[in-house]
ChimeraX commands (.cxc) that place a marker at each C-alpha (Angstrom):
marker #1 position 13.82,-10.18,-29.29 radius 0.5
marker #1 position 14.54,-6.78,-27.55 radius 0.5
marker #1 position 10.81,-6.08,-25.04 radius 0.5
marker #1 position 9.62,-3.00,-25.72 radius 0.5
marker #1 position 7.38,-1.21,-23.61 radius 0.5
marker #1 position 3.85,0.49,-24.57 radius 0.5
marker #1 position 3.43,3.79,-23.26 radius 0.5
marker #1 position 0.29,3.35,-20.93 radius 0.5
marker #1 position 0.82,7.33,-18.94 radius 0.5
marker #1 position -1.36,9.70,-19.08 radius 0.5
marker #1 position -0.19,12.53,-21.47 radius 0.5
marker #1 position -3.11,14.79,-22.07 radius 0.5
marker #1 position -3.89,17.19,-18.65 radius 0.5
marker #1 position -7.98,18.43,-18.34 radius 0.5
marker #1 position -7.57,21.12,-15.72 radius 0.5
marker #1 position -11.34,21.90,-14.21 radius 0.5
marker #1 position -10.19,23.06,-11.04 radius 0.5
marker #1 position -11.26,26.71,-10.25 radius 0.5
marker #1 position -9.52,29.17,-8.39 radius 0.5
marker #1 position -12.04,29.19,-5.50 radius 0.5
marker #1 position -11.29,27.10,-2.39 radius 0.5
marker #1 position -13.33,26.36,0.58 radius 0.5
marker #1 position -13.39,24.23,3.43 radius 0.5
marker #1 position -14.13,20.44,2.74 radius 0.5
marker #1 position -16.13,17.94,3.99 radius 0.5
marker #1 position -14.60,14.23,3.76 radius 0.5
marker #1 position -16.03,10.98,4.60 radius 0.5
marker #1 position -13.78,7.67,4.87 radius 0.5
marker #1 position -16.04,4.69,5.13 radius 0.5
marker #1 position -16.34,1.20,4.08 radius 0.5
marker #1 position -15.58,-2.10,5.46 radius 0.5
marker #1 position -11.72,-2.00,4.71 radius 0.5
marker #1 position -9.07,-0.92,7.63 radius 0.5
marker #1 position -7.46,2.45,7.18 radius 0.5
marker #1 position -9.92,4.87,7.62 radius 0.5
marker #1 position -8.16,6.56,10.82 radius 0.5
marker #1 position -4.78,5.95,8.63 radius 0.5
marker #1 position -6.06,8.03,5.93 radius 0.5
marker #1 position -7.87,11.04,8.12 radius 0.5
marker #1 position -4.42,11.26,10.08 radius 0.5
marker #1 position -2.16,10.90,6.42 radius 0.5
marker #1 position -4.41,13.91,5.59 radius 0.5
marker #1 position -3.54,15.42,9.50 radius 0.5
marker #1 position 0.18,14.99,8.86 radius 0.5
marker #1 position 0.43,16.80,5.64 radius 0.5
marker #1 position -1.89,20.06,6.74 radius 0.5
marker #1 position 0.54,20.40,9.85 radius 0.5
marker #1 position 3.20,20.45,7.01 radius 0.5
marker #1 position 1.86,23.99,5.98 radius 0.5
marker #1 position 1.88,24.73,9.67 radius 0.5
marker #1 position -2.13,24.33,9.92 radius 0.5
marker #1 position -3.61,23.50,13.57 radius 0.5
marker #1 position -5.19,19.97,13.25 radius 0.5
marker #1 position -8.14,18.87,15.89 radius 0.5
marker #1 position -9.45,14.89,16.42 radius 0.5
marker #1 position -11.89,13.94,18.32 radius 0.5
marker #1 position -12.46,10.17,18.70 radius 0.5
marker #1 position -15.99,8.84,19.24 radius 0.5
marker #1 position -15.29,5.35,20.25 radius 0.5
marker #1 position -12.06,4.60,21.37 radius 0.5
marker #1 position -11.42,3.80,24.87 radius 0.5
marker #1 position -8.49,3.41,27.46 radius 0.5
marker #1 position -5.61,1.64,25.80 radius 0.5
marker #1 position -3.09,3.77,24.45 radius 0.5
marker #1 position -2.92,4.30,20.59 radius 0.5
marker #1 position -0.05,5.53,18.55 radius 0.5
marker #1 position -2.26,9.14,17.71 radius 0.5
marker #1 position -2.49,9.47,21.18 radius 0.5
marker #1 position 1.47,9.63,21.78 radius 0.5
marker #1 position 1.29,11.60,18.36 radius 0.5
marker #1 position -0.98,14.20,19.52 radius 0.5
marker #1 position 0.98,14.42,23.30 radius 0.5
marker #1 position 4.33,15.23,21.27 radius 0.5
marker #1 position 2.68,17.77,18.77 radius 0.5
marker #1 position 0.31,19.47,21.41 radius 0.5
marker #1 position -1.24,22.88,20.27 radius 0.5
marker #1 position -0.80,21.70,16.67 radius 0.5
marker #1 position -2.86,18.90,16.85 radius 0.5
marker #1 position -5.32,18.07,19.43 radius 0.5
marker #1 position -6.68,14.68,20.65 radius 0.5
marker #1 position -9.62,14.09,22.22 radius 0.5
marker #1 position -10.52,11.03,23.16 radius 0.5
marker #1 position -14.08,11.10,24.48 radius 0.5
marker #1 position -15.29,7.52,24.09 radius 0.5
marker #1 position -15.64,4.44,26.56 radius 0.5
marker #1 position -14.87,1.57,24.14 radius 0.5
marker #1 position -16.34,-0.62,22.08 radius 0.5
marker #1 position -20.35,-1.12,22.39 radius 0.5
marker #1 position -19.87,-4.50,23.23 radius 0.5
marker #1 position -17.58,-3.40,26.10 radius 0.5
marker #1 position -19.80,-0.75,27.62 radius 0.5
marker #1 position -23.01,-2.98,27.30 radius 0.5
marker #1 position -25.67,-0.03,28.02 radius 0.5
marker #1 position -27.14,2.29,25.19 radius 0.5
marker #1 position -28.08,5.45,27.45 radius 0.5
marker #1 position -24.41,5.59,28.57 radius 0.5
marker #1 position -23.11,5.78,24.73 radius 0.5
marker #1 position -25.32,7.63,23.83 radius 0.5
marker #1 position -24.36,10.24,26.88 radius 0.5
marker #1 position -20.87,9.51,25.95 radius 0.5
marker #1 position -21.81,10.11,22.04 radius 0.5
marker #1 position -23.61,13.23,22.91 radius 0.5
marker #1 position -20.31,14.37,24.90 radius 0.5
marker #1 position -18.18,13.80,22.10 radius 0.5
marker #1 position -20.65,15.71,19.40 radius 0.5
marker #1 position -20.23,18.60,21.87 radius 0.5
marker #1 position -16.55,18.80,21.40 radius 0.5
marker #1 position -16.90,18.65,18.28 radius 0.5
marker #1 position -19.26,21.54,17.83 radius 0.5
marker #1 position -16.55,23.24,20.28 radius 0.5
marker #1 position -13.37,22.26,17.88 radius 0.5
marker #1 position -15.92,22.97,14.60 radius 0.5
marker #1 position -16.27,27.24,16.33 radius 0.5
marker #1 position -12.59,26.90,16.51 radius 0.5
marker #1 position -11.33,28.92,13.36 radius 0.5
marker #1 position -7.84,28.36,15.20 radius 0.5
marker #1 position -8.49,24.54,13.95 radius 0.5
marker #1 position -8.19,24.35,9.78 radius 0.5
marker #1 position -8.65,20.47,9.88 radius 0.5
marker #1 position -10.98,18.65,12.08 radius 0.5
marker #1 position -11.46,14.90,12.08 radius 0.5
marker #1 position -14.15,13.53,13.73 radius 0.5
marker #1 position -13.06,10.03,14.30 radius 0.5
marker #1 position -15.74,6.97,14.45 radius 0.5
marker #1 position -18.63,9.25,13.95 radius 0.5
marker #1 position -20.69,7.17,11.73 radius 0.5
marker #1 position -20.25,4.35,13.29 radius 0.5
marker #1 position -22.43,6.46,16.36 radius 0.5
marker #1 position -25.02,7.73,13.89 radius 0.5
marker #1 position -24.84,3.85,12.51 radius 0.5
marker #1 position -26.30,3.09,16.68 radius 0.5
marker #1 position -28.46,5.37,16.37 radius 0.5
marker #1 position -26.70,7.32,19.43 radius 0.5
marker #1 position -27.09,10.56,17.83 radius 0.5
marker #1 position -29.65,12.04,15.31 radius 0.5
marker #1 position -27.86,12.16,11.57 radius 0.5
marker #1 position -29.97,15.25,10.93 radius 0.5
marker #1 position -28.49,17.49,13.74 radius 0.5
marker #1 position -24.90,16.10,12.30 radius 0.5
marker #1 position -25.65,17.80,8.94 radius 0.5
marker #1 position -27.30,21.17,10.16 radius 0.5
marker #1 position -24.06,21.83,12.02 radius 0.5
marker #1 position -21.92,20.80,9.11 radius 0.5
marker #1 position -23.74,23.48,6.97 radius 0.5
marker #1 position -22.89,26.26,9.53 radius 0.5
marker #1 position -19.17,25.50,9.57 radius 0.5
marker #1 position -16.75,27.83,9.42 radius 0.5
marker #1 position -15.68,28.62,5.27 radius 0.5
marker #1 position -12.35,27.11,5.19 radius 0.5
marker #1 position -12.45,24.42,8.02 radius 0.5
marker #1 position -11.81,20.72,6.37 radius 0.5
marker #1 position -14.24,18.55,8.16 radius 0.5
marker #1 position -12.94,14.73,8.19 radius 0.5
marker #1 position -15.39,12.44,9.18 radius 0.5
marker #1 position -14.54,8.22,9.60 radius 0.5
marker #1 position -15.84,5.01,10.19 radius 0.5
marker #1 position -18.03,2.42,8.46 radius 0.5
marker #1 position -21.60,2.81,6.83 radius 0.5
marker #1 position -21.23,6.74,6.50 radius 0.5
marker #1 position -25.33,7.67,6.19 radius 0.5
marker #1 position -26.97,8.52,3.13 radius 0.5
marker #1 position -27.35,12.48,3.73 radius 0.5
marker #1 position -23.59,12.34,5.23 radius 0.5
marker #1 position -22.38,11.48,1.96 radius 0.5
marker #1 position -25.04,13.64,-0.06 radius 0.5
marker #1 position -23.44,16.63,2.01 radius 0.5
marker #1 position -19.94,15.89,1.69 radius 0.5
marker #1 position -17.10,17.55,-1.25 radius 0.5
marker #1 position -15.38,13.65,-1.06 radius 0.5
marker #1 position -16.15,10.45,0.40 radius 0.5
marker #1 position -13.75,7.22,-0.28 radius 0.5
marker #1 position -14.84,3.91,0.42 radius 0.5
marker #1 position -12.15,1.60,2.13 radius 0.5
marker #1 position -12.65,-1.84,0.79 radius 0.5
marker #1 position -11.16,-4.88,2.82 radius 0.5
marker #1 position -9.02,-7.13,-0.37 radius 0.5
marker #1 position -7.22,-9.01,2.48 radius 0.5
marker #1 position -6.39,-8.67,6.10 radius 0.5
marker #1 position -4.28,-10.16,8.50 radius 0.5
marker #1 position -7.04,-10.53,11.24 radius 0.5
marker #1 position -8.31,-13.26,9.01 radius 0.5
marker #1 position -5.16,-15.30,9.14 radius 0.5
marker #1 position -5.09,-14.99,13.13 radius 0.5
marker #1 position -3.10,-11.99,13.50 radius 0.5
marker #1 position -4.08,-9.50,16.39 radius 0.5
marker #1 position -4.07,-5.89,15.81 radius 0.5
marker #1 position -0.44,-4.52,16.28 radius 0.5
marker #1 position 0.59,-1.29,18.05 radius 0.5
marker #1 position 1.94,1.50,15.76 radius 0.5
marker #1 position 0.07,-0.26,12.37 radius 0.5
marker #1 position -3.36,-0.65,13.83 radius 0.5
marker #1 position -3.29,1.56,16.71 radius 0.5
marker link #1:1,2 radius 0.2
marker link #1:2,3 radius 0.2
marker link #1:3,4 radius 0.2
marker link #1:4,5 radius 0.2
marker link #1:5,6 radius 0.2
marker link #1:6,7 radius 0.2
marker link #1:7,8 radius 0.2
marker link #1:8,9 radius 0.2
marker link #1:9,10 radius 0.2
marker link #1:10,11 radius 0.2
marker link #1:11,12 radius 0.2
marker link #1:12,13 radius 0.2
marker link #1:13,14 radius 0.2
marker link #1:14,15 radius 0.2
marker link #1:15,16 radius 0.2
marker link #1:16,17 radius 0.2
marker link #1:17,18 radius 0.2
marker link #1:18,19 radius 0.2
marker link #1:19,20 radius 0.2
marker link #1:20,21 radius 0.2
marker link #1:21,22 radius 0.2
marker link #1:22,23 radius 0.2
marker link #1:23,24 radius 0.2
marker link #1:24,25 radius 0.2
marker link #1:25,26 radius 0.2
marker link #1:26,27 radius 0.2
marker link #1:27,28 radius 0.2
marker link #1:28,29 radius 0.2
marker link #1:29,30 radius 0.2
marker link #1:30,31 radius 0.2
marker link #1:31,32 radius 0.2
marker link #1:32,33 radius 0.2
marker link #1:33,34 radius 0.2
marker link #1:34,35 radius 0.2
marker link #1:35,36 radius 0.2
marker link #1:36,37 radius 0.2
marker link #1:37,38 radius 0.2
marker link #1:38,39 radius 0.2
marker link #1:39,40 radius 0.2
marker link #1:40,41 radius 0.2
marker link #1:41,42 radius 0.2
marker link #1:42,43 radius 0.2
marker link #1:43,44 radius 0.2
marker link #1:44,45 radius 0.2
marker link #1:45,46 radius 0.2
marker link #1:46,47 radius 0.2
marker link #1:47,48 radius 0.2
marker link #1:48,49 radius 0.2
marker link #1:49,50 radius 0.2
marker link #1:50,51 radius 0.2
marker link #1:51,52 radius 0.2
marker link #1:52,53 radius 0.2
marker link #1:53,54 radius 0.2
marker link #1:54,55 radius 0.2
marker link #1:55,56 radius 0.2
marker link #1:56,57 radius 0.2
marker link #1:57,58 radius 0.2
marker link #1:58,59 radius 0.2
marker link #1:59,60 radius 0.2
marker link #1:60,61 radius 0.2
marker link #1:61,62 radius 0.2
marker link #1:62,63 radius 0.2
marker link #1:63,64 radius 0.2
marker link #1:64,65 radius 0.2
marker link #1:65,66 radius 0.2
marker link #1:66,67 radius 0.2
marker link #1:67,68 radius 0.2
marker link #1:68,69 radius 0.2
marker link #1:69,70 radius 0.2
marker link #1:70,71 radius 0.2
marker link #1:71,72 radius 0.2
marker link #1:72,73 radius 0.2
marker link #1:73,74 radius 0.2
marker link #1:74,75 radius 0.2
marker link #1:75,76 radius 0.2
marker link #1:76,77 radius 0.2
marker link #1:77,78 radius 0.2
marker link #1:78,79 radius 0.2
marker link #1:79,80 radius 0.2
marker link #1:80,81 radius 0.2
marker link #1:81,82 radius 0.2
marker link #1:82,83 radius 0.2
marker link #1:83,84 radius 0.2
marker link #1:84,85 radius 0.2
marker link #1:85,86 radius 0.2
marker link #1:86,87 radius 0.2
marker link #1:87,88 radius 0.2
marker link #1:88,89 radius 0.2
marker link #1:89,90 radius 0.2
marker link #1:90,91 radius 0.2
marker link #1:91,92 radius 0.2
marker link #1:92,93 radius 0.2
marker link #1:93,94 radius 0.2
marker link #1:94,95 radius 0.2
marker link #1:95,96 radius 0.2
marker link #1:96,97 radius 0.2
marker link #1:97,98 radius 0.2
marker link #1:98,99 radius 0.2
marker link #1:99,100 radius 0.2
marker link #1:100,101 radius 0.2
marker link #1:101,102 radius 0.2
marker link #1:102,103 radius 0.2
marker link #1:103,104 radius 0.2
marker link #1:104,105 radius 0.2
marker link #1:105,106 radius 0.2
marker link #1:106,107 radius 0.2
marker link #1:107,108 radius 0.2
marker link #1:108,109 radius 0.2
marker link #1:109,110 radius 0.2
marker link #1:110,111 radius 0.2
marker link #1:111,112 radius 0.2
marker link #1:112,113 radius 0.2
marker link #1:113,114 radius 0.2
marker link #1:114,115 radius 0.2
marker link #1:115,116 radius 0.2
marker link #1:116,117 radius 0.2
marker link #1:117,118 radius 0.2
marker link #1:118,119 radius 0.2
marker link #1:119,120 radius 0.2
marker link #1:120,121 radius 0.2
marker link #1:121,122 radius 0.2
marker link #1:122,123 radius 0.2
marker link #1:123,124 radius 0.2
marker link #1:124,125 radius 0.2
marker link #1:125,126 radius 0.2
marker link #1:126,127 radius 0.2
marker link #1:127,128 radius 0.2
marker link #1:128,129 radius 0.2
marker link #1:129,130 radius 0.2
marker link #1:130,131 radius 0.2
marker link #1:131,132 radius 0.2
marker link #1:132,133 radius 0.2
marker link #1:133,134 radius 0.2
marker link #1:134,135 radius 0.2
marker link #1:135,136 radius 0.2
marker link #1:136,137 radius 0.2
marker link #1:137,138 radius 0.2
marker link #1:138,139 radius 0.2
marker link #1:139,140 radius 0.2
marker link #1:140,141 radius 0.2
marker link #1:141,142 radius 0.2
marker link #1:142,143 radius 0.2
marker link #1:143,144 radius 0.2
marker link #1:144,145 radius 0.2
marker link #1:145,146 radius 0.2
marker link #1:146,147 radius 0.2
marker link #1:147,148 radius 0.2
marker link #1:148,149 radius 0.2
marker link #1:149,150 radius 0.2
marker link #1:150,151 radius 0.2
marker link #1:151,152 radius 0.2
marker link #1:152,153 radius 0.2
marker link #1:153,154 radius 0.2
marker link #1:154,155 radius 0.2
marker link #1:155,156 radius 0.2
marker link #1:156,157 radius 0.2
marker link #1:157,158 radius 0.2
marker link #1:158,159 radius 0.2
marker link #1:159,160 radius 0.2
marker link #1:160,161 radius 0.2
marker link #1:161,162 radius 0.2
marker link #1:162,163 radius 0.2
marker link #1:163,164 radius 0.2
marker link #1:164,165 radius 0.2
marker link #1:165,166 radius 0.2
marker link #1:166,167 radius 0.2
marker link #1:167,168 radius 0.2
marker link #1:168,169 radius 0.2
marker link #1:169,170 radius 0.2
marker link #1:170,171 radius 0.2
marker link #1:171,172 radius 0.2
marker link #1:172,173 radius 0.2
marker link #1:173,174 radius 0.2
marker link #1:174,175 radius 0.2
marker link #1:175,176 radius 0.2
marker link #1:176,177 radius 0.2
marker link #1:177,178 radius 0.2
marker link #1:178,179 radius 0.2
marker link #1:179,180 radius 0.2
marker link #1:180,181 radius 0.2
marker link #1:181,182 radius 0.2
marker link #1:182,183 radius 0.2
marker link #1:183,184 radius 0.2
marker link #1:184,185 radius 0.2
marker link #1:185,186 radius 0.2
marker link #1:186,187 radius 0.2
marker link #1:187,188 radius 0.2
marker link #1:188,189 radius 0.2
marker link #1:189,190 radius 0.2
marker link #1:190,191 radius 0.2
marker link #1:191,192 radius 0.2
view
């Protein structure tokens, strides 16, 4: 007997796109890794049409990530800015995170101005509005005042409510398996 394969493709097309663009607003959240992956997959393909590409990372501290070596070899076409201290449990004292946090939101108000900057990723964000280090509310007035065609990326787990109300798309990472959970550390150019 000679298999013969059903034809499961797609073969119709519904094209609802408009011929407007704007500036986007995207949230990757959820419990699953890759949210930093996916905001810099989206980085690497806007510096492909030669677009200027800003990050600025709320939580990350002093070790040395593969972005960071990224951004140092691709400087003025992607900016890193890495304005936090570490993880919470690390720094051990709220007023300090929430100085560092309120740092960090002023770079990114300072990248956001930047018409220079088509794609901005504000790494880790929600997991700072998550703390309560910043106010969600001031988050979302400045998002509405952004410049027309600057793509606002915005990661980390347990995006808020009127974050994801606001934002054009918003994917949810969800953890299937991972190799923490068989006693694997996290390894340098795959997880940082």
């Amino acid at each position: 007997m000679t298999w013969t394969p059903e034809d499961r493709a797609p073969r119709a097309y519904r094209d609802t796109a408009t011929a407007a663009r704007k500036g986007l607003i995207m949230i990757y959240t959820g419990e699953g890794k890759g949210k930093t992956t996916a905001a810099l997959g989206l980085a690497f393909r806007a510096l492909g049409y030669r677009w200027r590409v800003a990050m600025v990372q709320f939580i990350k501290g002093k070790w040395k990530t593969g972005e960071d070596k990224m951004c140092e070899q691709l400087k003025g076409r992607i900016d890193g800015f890495r304005m936090g201290e570490g993880f919470t449990w690390i720094t051990k004292n709220y007023e300090r995170d929430v100085a560092t946090a309120r740092k960090a939101w002023e770079k990114c108000l300072e990248v956001l101005k930047d018409e220079r900057y088509r794609v901005v990723i504000f790494d880790e964000l929600n997991y700072v509005l998550k703390y309560n280090f910043l106010p969600v509310e001031e988050i979302v007035e400045a998002l509405k005042q952004k410049p027309a065609q600057t793509h606002v990326i915005i990661t980390g787990r347990d995006a808020p409510a009127e974050l994801i109300e606001l934002a054009d798309l918003v994917t949810e990472m969800r953890e299937i398996k991972h190799p923490f959970r068989a006693g694997l550390k996290a390894q340098p150019g795959i997880d940082y």
